[in-house]
N, C-alpha and C positions, 0 to 999 in steps of 0.2 A: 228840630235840631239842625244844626248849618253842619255844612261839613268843610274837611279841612282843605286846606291850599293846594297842596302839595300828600297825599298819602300812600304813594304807590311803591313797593317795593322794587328792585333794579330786574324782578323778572318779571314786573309788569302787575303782577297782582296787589291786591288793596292788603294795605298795614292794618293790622289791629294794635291799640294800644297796648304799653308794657301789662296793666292789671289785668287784660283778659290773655295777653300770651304768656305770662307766667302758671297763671292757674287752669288754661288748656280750654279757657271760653270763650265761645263763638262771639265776635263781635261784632256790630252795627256798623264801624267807620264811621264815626259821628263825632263830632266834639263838645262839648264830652259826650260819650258813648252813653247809653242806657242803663248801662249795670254799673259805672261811675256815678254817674248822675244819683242811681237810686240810693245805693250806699255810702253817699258823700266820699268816693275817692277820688283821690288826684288820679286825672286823666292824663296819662302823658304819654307820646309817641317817639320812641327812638328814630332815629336817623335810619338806620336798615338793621333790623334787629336780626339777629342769626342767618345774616349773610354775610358771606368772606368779603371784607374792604381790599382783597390784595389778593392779587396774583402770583402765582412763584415766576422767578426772575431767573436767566440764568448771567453766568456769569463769562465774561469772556477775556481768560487768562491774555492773549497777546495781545490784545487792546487794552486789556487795562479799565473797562466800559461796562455799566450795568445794562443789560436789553430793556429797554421799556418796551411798554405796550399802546395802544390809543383808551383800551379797555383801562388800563391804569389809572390814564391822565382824566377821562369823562368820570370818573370814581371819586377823582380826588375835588373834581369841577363839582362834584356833584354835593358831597360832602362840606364842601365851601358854603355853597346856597344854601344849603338845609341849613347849615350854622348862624348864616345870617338872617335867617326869614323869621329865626324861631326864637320869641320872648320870656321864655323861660329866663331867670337865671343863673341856673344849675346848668352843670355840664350834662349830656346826654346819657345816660344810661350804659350805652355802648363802651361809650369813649372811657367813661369813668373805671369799665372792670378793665379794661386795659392798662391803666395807669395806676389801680390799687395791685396786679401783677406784678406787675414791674418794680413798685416799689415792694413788695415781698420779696423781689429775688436782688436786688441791690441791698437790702437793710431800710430796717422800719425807719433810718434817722435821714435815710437818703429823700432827696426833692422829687418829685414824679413828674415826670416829663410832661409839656403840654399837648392838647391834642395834633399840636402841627406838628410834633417831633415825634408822635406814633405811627406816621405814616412812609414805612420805612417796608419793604419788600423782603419776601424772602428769596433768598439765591442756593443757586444750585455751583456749586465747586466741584472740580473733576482731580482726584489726585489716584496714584498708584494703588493698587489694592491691599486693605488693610484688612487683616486676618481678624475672624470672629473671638479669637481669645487673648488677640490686641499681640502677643509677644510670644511667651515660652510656653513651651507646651513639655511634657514628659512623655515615653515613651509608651506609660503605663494608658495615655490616654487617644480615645479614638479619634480624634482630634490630629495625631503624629501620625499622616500617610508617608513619610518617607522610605516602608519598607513596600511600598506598592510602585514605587518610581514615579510617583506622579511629579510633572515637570510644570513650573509655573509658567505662563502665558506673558512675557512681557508687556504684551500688547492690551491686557487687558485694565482697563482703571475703575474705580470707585467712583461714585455718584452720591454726597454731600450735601443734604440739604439745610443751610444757616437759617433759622428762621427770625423775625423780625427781633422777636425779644433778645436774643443773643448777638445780632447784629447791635439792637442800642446797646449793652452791657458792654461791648467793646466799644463801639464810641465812645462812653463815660471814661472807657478805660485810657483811651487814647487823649480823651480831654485833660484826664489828669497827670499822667506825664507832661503834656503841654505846658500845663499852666504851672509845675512843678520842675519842672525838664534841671534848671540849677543844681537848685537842692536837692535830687534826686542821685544826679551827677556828682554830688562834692557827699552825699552819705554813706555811698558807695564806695568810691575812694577811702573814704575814714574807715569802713567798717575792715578794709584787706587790710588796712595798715595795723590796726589793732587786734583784729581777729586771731584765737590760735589755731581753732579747727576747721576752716572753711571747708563745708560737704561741697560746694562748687568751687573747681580749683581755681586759684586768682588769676592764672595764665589763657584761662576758656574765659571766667567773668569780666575781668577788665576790659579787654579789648571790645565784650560785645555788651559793652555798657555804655561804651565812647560811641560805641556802632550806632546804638539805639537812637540815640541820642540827633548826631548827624542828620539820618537819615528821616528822622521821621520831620526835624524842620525843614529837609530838603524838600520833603515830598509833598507836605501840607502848606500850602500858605494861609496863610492869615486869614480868617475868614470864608475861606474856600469851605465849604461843605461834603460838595460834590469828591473833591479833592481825597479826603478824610477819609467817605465812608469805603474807597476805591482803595484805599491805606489795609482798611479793619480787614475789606475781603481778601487783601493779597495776604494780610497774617493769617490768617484764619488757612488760606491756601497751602501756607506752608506750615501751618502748627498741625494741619490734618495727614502729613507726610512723617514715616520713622526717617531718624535720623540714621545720613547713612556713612556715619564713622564706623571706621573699625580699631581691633586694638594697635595697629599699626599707621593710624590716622599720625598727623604732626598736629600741633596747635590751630595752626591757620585751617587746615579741614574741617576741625572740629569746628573753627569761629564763624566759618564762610556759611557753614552750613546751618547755624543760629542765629546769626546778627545780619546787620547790612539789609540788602534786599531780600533774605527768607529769614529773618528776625519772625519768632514765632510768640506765642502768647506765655508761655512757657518763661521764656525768656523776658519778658519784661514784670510777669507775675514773682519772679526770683527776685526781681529787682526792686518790686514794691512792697514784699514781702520784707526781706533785708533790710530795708530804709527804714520799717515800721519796727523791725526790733533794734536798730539804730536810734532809732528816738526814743524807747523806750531807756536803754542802759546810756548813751552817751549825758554830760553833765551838762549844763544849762549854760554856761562859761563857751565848751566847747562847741556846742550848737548854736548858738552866737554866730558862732565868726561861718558858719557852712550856711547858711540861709542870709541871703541877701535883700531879705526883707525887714530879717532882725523880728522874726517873729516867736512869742514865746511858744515853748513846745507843746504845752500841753493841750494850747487852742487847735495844734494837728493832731493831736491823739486819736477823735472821733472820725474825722477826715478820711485817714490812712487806715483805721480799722474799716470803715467802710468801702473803702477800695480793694482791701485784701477779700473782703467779702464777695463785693464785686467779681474778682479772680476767682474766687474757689467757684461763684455761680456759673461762670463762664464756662470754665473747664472741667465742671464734673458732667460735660457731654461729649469731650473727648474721646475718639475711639482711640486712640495711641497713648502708648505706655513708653515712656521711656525715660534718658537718665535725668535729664531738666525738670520732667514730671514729680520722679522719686524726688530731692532735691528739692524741688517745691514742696511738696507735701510734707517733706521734714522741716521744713523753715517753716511752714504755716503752722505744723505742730510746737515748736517751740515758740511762734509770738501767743497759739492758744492758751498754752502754760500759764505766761501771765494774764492773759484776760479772762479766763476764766473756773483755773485752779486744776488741782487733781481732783478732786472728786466730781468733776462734770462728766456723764456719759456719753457729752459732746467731745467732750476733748478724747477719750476713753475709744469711740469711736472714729474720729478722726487718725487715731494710731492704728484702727483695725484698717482702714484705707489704706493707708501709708505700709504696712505690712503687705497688703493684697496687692500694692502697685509694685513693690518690691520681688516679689512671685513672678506679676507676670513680667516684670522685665527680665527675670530669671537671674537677678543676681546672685540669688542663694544656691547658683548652681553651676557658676564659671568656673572651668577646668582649664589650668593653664597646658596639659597633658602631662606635665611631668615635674619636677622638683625643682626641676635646673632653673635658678633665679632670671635667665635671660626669658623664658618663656612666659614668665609673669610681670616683664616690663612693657612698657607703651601704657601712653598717656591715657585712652580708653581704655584699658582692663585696670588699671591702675584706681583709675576714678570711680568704677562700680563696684573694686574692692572697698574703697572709701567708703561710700554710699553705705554699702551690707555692714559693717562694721560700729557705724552711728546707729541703724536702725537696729542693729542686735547687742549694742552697748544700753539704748533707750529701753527697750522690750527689758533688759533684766535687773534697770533703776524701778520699772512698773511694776516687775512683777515681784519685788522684795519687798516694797514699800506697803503694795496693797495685799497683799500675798494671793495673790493671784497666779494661774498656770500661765508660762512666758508664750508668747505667740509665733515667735520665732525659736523652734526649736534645733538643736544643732544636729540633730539625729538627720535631718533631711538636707543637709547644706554643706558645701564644702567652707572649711573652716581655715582657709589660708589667710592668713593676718595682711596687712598692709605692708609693700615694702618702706619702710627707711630712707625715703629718698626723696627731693623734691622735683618737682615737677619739669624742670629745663634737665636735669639729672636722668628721666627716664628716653628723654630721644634725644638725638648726634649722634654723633661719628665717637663721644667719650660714654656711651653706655656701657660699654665691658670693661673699664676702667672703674666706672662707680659703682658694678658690681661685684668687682674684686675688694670694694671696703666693705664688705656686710660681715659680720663671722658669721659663723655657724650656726646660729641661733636668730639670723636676720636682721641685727643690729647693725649699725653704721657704726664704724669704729675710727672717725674723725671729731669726734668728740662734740659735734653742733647739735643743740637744741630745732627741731623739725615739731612742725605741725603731726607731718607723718609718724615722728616718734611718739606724740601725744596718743594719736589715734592708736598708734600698732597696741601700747602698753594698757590703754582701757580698753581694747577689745581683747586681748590676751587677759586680761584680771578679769573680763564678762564672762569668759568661756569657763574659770572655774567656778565663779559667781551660780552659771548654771548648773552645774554641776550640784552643790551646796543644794540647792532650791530645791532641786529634783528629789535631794533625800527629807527635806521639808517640809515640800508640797505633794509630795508622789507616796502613793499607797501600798508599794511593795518596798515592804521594809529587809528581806532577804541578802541577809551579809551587811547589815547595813554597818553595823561598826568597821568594819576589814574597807570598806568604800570610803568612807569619811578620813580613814588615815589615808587613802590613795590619792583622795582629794586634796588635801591637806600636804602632803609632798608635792604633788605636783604647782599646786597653787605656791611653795616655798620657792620649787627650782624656777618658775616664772619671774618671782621677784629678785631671786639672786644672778638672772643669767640678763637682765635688762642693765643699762650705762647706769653709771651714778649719776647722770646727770636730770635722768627723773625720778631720781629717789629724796625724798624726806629729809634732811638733817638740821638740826638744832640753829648749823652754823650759815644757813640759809639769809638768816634774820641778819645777818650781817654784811651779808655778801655783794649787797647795791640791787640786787634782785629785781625785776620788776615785778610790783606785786600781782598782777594777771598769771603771772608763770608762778609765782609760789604760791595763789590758790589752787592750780592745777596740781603743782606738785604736792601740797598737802590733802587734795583728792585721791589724789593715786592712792599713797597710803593709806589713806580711812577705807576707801576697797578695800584694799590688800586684809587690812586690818580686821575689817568687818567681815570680811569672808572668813576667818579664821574664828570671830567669834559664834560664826552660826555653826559652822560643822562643830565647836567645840560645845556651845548648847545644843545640838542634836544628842555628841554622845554622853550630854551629862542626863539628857532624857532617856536616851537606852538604858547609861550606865548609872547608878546613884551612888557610885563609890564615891571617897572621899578625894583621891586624886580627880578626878572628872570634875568633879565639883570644884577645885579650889585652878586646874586647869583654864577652866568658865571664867573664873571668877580674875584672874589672869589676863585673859583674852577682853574684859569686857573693860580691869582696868588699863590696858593699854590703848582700847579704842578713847575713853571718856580722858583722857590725859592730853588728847592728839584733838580732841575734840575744844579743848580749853585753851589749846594754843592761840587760837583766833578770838578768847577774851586777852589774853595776854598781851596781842601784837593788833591789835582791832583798829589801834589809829595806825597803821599801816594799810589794814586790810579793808579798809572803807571805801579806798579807791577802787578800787572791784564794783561798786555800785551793786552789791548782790545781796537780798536777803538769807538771812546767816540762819533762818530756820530751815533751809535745806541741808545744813550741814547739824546743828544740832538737837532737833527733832529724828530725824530717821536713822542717823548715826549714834545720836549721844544718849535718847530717852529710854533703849530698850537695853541698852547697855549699864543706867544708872539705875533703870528697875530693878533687875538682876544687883546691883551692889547694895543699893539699900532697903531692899527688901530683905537678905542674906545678914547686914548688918542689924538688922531690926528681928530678926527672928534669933538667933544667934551670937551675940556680941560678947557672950566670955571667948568662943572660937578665935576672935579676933585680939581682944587682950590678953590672950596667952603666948600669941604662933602672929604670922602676917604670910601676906600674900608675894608669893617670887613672883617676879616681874621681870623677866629677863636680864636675870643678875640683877637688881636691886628689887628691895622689898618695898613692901606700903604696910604700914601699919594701920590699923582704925581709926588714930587720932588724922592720919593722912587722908584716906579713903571720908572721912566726913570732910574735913577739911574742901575736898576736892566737891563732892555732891555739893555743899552749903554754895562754892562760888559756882556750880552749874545752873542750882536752882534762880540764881541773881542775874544768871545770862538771861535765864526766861522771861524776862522783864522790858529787853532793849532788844533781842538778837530781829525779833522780826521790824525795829521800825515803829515809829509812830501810826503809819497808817499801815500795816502789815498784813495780807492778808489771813497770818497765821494768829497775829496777834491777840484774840480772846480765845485761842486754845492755850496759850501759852503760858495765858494770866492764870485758866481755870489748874490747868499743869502743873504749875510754879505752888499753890495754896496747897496742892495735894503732898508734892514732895514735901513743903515746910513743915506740914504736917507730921510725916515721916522721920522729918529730922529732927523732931521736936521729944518724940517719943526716944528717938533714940538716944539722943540727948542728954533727956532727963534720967537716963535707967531703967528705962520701962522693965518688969520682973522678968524673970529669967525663964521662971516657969512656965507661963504663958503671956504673950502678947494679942490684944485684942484689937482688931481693926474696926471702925463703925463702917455703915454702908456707906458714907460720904465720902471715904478715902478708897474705898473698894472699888464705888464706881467708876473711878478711874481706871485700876490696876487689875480690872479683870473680873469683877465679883458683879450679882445683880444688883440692881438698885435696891436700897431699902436692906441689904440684908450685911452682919458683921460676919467676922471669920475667928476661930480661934487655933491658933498657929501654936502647937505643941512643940516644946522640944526633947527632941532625943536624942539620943546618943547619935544614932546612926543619921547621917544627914537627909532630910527628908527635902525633895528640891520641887516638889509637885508648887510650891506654893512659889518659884522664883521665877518663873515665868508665864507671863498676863500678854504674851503675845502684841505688841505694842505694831507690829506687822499686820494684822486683822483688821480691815477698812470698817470693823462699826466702831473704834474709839477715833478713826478722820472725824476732823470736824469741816463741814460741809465747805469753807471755807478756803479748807487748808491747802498751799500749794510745795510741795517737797521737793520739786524741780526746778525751780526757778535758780541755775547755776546761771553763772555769767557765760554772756557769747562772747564776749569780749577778751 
């Protein structure tokens, strides 16, 4: 047997080949070895098998200079030769699990780097010391030495180890701003302009978007490498730093301390995150003229979804929690929405994250100390009111739709709403001027449409929203009727003590509107509205009287009527770019269960008497009337390629069904259901029902819980509102 060229490992002792050091057998150092040779295997020898090709590196903040070593450089020399002497031609063993990593933590669709681009250092970053539970701690925990005096050490810093792989993931990251830097710049722009509820406010993101931008072509030139990776470390140096705004910070503090030269990862993550749901909802017309390549959109689709990917890999090794983070994690929750639906436990757990980073930044627990409107102004407290307000507006869309327990509970959280005001409004020398326009109830009473007022008005309708849930979802039923009228008032005086100017009316459709704002405003309401249909199906389940029951039936047609407006006005409502099964699946289906099912078991009730509707009535001939054009929405509402779209189809056969029976007269005395219609509305597969009528209204059979995730069809996405 000859032996090889070259076989010595860097501390001197002789390599065995990959098939005798994987399975822990002595080997010859021969080529091919012995125990190759006799079992016909491919003999092959890595370059340095389980030894470290890299040194940690540190880093040196005032120079701006990674430390090499000679030990590096004879590493890299060394790794050179091996590569050229050896006539394989496959890549080495080594080299290859290195770059099937990396492409696991980028995404399967991303390129894997080649072996000259893995030889990249780890470094050590020196920042102030950052606490083991990242932010907020409670008192309850042993964690909060503040009752011991202990005093922190200013003197003291953290010690950061970046290691290779997270250094490439930011250069990927930094390449593609680069090579995007334009269009990145002009989708941004588009998205404040259009945007109604930006959770990062436009006066923090614009300026450190223009920042980004500047500074990173100042920093890198063309070509420069060295340049680049010197870039990735300084971010990295200040993404590993809390940010040290306070609530009395001005704009520029908060900016200086995020863009420019401590531009964090945080921050550009916002920023490619935003672009990506920008491309998703902006129209093909409009994305034209913002990309300068004139490139169609949907050839970026994979691109940017792998970038975002990219960012979430990056940063779920961040030791810091803070409000850019929150904010990220809600923007990356909302582009998951459409990529990958409600029923993913990806998506499902990406809000459990988003919840947890919310904790620990301790929004759910800012105390302005007192009531007085001035102590709850400045642009930071202001913005983590924002923040808590979308993630507990979100948590109780999740937790109706799937009926699940909400994650964010209000029992542990201070529940001050957002004020009323925009963002150049909460600092100057005019803040006690613009807080002399709020009444009493926290409204602005200059009568202008505000982001803020969006937000104030859906977290104010969440906070009864929870409420409802709690008597739905929660197992201590004690007083429960005397609770759902409390509920029930309160969620009333919510709605009557808000402006007109986010309230619902007829006379909307005529007003020049833009339609972005009268789909919000037709949201509000359908809250409003649905919240009252559930306390009022709750107490039709306590109570089976006849009033509860025709109260229900009330409540469910004025949700399905509000619901049919948008077949009505739909060539208006298109411009929205939003699939309309978020509005009439979770709002309209459980609402039209309850009406024709009630019509289907009971239809002399209805041809003798009709149902009050707030001062007007609905008769049956209406009440079908209305069902027949819901069941026809079911057909178009989600879209040609929709992701809702074969629930909607299987949906639409059931109710026709239903409407067919009721229709025709089905008898009076008994209506029989097969199990193909059951299966939808609640019943096992395979089995019929037979629906008796009595005198006394029996209502067990009106509600099939259309709120219970095993009628989801795996598909189905119910979130998917416009950002826009």
């Amino acid at each position: 047997m000859s032996s090889p060229a070259v076989h010595l490992r860097r501390n001197g002792a002789p390599r065995s080949c990959e098939a005798c050091r994987k399975t822990k057998v002595k080997c010859d150092h021969s080529a091919p070895c012995n125990r190759c040779a006799t079992k016909g295997l491919e003999c092959v020898y890595a370059v340095a098998p389980a030894t470290p090709r890299f040194r940690v590196a540190r880093f040196d903040v005032s120079s701006g200079r990674v430390r090499t070593t000679r030990v590096r450089e004879r590493a890299r020399d060394q790794i050179e030769e091996d590569e050229t002497s050896r006539q394989e031609p496959h890549q080495p063993p080594a080299l290859q699990s290195v770059s099937i990593h990396l492409s696991v933590l980028t995404g399967a669709n991303s390129r894997p780097r080649s072996p000259r681009q893995t030889t990249l250092e780890d470094v050590q970053i020196t920042t102030p010391p950052v606490q083991p539970t990242s932010a907020f701690v409670s008192p309850g925990s042993y964690h909060d030495l503040s009752d011991l005096g202990a005093a922190t050490d200013s003197s003291n810093t953290t010690t950061h180890t970046i290691d290779r792989i997270h250094l490439d993931l930011g250069l990927q990251i930094i390449d593609f701003v680069l090579a995007h830097s334009t269009l990145l710049q002009n989708q941004l722009h588009y998205v404040y302009r259009v945007i109604r509820m930006p959770v990062v406010p436009p006066k923090v993101m614009l300026p450190a978007v223009d920042s980004l931008f500047t500074t990173i072509h100042n920093d890198i030139p063309p070509g420069d490498q060295d340049a680049k990776l010197r870039r990735v470390i300084r971010i990295f140096q200040s993404s590993y730093q809390p940010i040290r705004a306070t609530k009395h910070s001005t704009v520029d503090d908060i900016c200086r301390d995020i863009s420019g030269e401590n531009v964090r990862f945080e921050t550009i993550g916002n920023v490619l995150t935003m672009a990506g749901l920008c491309l998703i909802h902006i129209p093909a017309r409009d994305f034209a003229l913002l990309d300068p390549e004139r490139r169609n959109k949907q050839d970026l689709m994979q691109p940017f979804h792998s970038i975002t990917d990219t960012v979430n890999a990056l940063l779920s090794a961040s030791p810091v929690v803070n409000e850019l983070g929150v904010c990220l994690k809600y923007n990356q929750l909302l582009l998951a929405l459409y990529r990958f639906g409600d029923s993913s436990q990806r998506l499902y757990s990406s809000f459990m994250e988003l919840t947890a980073s919310m904790y620990a930044a301790g929004m759910h627990q800012d105390r302005a100390g007192n009531s007085d409107p001035a102590e709850c102004a400045g642009l930071m407290y202001q913005w983590r009111r924002r923040c808590f307000a979308s993630v507990y507006y979100m948590d109780k869309v999740i937790a109706t739709n799937l009926g699940r327990p909400p994650l964010v509970p209000r029992n542990y959280c201070v529940l001050d709403a957002p004020l009323d005001l925009d963002d150049d409004e909460l600092i100057g020398p005019g803040l006690d001027l613009n807080l002399q326009k709020l009444d009493r109830n926290g409204w602005n009473t200059d009568g202008r449409q505000r982001s803020t007022t969006y937000m104030r008005l859906q977290y104010l309708l969440a906070t009864a929203r929870e409420e409802a849930l709690e008597l739905h979802l929660g197992m201590n039923t004690c007083a429960a009727s005397a609770k759902a009228d409390a509920i029930l008032q309160r969620l009333h005086m919510i709605w009557e003590n808000c402006p007109k100017i986010v309230k619902y009316s007829s006379e909307i459709w005529q007003a020049g509107m833009c339609p972005h704002d009268i789909w919000f405003l037709v949201r509000f309401h359908l809250d409003y509205l649905y919240s009252i249909f559930l306390l009022r199906r709750f107490n039709a389940r306590q109570n089976h009287s006849s009033e509860s029951v025709s109260s229900l039936l009330s409540a469910a047609k004025n949700v399905l009527s509000i619901v049919l407006v948008f077949n009505e006005h739909r060539d208006i409502m298109r411009e929205v770019r939003s699939d309309f099964s978020c509005i009439f699946l979770p709002y309209g289906l459980p609402c039209a269960d309850v009406l024709a099912m009630e019509l289907l078991h009971r239809p002399e009730a209805f041809s003798r008497s009709s149902i009050y509707n707030g001062g007007s009535s609905s008769t049956r001939a209406e009440l079908i009337r209305e069902l027949t054009v819901f069941a026809s929405c079911l057909s178009w509402m989600s879209g040609k390629n929709g992701s809702s779209s074969k629930f909607s189809r299987e949906t639409q056969k059931r109710l026709t069904k239903v409407l067919d029976q009721i229709v025709d007269n089905a008898p009076s005395h008994s209506t029989t259901i097969t199990g193909s219609e059951l299966q939808g509305f609640g019943a096992e597969p395979g089995q019929g029902a037979v629906l008796p009528d009595t005198a006394a209204p029996n209502v067990g059979h009106l509600f099939f819980d259309w709120d219970t995730s095993v009628y989801w069809d795996s598909h189905l996405d119910f979130f998917s509102q416009s950002l826009m």
